[in-house]
C-alpha positions, 0 to 999 in steps of 0.5 A: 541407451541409459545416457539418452534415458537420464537426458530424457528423465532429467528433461522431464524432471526440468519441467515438471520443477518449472511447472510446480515453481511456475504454479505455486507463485500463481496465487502469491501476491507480488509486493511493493513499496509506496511513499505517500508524501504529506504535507500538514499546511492547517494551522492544527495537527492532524491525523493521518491513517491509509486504507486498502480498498482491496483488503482489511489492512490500515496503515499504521494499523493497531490504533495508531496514527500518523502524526503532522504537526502544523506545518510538517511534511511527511513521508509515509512508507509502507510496504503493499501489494502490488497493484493495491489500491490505497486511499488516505484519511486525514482528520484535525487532531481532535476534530473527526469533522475537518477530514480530508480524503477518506475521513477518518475510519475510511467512510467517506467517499473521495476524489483524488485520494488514491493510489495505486501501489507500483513502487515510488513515490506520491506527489506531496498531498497538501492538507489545507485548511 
């Protein structure tokens, strides 16, 4: 009788520990990480931030920038949750009105300028003049 009452508890304890593991991991967001490959073909350097649309969170972040020399390709690796979407800005270095996607500060609207973040890479994103 005591044998099959701790086979009985060690059950009940199996489950309720793969309840609580189960519950707790409910509400973490799984993370990924993405490569955005840009490539500057403008004759000027530009600038390059990426913006979550699901959350407060740029890339680089801390009023910094990403930055292409003319003619420079790029790749950009950031860690992101999975399933987050991400869009980026480009600007000529000193000139905030020739953007690209989002523009500077993520103002602007865009087609083509966002991604999903599953892993992997991006297609090389040309930013032409």
């Amino acid at each position: 009788m005591f044998i099959l009452n701790s086979v009985s508890a060690l059950r009940r304890a199996a489950a309720l520990t793969l309840a609580l593991a189960t519950c707790s991991g409910a509400g973490q967001a799984v993370s990924a990480d993405v490569s955005f490959v840009m490539r500057n073909e403008h004759p000027n350097a530009v600038e390059v931030e990426l913006y979550s649309q699901d959350r407060k969170h740029v890339w680089p972040g801390g009023n910094q920038v990403y930055y292409l020399d003319d003619g420079e390709s790029k790749q950009i690796h950031l860690s992101c949750k999975q399933g987050e979407n991400i869009c980026y800005g480009a600007w000529v270095s000193g000139d905030k009105q020739t953007y690209w996607g989002t523009g500077p500060g993520n103002k602007e609207s865009c087609e083509d300028c966002c991604y999903v973040c599953e892993g992997g890479e991006t297609e090389e994103i040309n930013l032409v003049e």
